[in-house]
C-alpha positions in Angstrom: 12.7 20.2 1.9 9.7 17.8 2.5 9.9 14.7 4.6 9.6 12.7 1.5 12.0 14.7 -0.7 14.7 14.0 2.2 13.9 10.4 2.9 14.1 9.8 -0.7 18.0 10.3 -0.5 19.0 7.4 2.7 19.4 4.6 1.7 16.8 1.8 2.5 18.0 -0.6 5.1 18.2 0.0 8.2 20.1 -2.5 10.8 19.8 -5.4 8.2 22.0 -8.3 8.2 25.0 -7.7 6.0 24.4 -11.0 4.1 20.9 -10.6 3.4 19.2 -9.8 -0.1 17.5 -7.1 -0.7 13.7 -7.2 -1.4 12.9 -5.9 -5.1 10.2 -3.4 -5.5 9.4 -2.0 -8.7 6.7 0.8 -9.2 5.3 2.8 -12.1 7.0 5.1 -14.5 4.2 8.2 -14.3 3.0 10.1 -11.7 0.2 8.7 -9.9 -0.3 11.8 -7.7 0.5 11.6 -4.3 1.4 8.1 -4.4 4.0 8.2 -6.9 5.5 12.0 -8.0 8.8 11.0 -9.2 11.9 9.1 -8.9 12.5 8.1 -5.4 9.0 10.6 -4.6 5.6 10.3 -3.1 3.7 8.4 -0.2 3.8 5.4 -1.6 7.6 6.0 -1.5 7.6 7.4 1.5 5.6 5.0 2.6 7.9 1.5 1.9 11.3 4.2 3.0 9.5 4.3 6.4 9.0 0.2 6.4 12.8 -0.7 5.9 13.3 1.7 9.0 11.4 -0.4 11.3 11.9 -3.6 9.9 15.6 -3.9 9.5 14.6 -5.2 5.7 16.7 -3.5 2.8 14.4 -2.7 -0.3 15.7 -2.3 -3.5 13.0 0.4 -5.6 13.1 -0.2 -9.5 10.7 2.6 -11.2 9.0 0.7 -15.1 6.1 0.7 -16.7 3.7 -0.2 -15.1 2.5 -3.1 -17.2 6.1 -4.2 -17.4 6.5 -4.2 -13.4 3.4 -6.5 -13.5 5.0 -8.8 -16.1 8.3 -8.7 -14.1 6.7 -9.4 -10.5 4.8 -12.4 -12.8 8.2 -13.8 -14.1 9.5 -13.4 -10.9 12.8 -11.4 -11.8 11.0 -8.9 -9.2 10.0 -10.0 -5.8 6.8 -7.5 -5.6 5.0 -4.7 -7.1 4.0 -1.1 -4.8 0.6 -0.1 -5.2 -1.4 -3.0 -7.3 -5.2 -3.1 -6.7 -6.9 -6.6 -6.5 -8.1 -8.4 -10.0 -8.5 -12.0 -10.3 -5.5 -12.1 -13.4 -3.2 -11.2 -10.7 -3.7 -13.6 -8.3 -2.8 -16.4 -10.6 0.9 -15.5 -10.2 1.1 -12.7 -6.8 -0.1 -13.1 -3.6 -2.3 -10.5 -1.5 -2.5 -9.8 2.1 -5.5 -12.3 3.6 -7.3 -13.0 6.7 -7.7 -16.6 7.9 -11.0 -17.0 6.1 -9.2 -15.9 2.9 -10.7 -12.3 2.0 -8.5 -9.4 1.4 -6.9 -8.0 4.8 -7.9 -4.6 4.3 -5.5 -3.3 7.1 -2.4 -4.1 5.2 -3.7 -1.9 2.4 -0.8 0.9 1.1 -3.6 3.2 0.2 -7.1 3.2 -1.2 -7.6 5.1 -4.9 -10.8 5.9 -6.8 -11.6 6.0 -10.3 -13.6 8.3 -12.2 -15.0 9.0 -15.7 -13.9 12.6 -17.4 -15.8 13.0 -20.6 -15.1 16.0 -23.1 -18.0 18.4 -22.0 -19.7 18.3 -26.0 -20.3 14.0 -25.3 -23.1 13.0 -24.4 -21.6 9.9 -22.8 -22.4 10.0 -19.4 -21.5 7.4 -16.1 -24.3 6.3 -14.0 -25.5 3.3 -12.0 -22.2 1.6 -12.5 -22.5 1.5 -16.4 -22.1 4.0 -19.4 -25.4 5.6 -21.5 -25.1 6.8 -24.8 -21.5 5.2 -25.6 -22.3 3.1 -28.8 -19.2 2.4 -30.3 -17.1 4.9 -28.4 -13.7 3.6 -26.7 -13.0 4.3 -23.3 -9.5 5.4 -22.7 -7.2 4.1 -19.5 -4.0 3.7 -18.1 -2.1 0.9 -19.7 -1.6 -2.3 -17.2 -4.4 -0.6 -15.0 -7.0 -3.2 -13.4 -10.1 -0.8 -14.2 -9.2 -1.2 -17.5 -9.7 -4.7 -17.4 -12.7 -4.4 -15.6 -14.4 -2.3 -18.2 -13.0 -5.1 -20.5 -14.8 -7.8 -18.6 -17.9 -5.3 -18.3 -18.0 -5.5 -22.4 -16.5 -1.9 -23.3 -13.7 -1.6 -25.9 -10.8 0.4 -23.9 -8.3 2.1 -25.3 -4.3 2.0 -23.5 -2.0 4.9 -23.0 0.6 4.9 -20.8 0.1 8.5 -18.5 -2.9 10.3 -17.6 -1.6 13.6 -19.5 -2.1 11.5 -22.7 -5.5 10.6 -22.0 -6.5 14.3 -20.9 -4.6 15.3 -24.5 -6.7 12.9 -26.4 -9.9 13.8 -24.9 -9.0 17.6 -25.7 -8.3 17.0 -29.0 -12.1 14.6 -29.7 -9.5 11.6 -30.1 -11.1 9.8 -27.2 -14.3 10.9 -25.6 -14.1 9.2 -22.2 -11.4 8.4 -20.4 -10.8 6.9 -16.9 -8.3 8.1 -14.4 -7.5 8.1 -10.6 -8.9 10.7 -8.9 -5.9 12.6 -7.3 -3.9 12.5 -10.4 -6.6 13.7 -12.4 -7.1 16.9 -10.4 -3.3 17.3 -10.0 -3.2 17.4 -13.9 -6.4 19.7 -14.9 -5.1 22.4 -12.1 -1.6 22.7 -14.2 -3.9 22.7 -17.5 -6.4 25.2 -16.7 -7.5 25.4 -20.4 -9.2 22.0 -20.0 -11.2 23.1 -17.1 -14.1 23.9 -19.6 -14.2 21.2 -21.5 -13.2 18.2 -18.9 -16.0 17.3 -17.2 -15.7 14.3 -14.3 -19.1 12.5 -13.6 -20.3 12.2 -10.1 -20.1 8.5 -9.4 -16.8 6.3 -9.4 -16.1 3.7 -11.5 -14.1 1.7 -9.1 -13.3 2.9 -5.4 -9.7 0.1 -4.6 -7.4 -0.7 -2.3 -4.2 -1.0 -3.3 -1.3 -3.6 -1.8 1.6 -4.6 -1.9 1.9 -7.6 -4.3 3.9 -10.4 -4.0 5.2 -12.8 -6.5 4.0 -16.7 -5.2 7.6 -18.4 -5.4 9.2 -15.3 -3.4 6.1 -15.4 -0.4 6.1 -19.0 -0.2 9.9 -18.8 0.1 9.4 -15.9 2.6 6.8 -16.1 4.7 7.2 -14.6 7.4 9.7 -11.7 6.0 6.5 -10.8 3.8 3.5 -11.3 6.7 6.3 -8.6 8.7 6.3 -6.6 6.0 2.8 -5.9 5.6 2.3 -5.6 9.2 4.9 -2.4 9.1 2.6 -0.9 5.9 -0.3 -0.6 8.3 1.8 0.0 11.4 3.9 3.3 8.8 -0.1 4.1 7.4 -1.3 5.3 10.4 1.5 6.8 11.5 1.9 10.3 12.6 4.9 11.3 10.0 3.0 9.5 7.2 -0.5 11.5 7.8 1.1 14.6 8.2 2.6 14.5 4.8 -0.7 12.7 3.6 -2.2 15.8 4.7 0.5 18.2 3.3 -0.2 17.0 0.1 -3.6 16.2 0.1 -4.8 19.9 1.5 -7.2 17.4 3.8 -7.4 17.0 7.9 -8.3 13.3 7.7 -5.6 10.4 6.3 -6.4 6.8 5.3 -6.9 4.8 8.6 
């Protein structure tokens, strides 16, 4: 049984004070490989299990879609959301790790994903110098509720939603779409258990978006919780480079180097 598999089955407090609410996490519906492989699964997972051992601070874990675990996080019903990359939209209404001069505090950082174009293998779309050639009027297909499709938005490219990155890999293979964006892990995860798209699925060489990804407060819960949420992000870097976590980084990654 792997680490993950087994923590996935304690329960998520450790040592907390009877009395005290637990913390409500929500995280996406698909897989989002190795982050997120299934109910209660993956290194993100793994990841916040191994926080509310150290900290003492119970964590309740409610899997949605991900556009509707951004909406609930906004509304506040959910205190914060695993895995959200930075965009200016979502720092309206959540809160991100900073330093005292206000940038991004990179070490608090869950993981770090990249993004890359896959274009049917007939298109002659291509990906370079941080902008598409030879799109015309060509949508560009992404994962509902994710912040590069927003970007592309704000770049001037018409995108098109799905909710999983098997749908986006069906419609390219079927001429539906003929780009389509995806994170990189999950995208190889997918094409090695569809080996008939390993011909026609091509993945330029450039990223569109390399991003960290946090753990994303809503405002009224941080300002209400301060220092619960400052301790809390401490323990993600503390739990990142930790040995347990880069050993099962490593497992499931098939690399010798974790995300320090």
């Amino acid at each position: 049984m792997r680490r993950s598999d087994y923590l996935s089955t304690v329960l998520l407090c450790c040592a907390a004070p009877a009395m005290a609410a637990p913390v409500s996490l929500c995280y996406e519906d698909s897989s989002v490989y190795p982050w997120i492989t299934g109910t209660g699964q993956g290194l993100a997972i793994l990841q916040m299990q191994l926080v509310a051992k150290e900290t003492g601070i119970e964590f309740e874990l409610i899997r949605l879609p991900w556009k509707r675990c951004l909406l609930e996080v906004e509304a506040g019903r959910i205190h914060a959301a695993i895995a959200a990359s930075y965009n200016k939209e979502r720092a309206t209404w959540g809160v991100y790790p900073r330093t005292p001069d206000g940038k991004l505090q990179r070490d608090y950082r869950m993981h770090t994903d990249s993004f890359y174009v896959y274009r049917h293998a007939d298109s002659p779309i291509r990906w370079q110098a941080k902008g598409f050639q030879h799109l015309g009027n060509e949508a560009v297909g992404a994962q509902l509720g994710y912040s590069v499709g927003k970007d592309l938005e704000e770049a001037g490219y018409r995108v098109k939603y799905h909710p999983a990155s098997s749908d986006l890999l069906s419609y390219l293979e079927n001429r539906v779409l003929q780009v389509i964006v995806l994170q990189d892990h999950e995208a190889k995860r997918q094409l090695s258990h569809r080996p008939s798209l390993r011909d026609i699925v091509i993945r330029e060489a450039q990223p569109v978006k390399v991003a960290d990804q946090y753990l994303l407060f809503n405002t009224a819960f941080y300002k209400a919780n301060k220092a619960q949420v400052q301790m809390i992000w401490q323990s993600i870097e503390k739990i990142r480079k930790s040995k347990l976590y880069l050993d099962e980084e490593r497992e499931m990654l098939g690399t010798g180097t974790g995300d320090k």
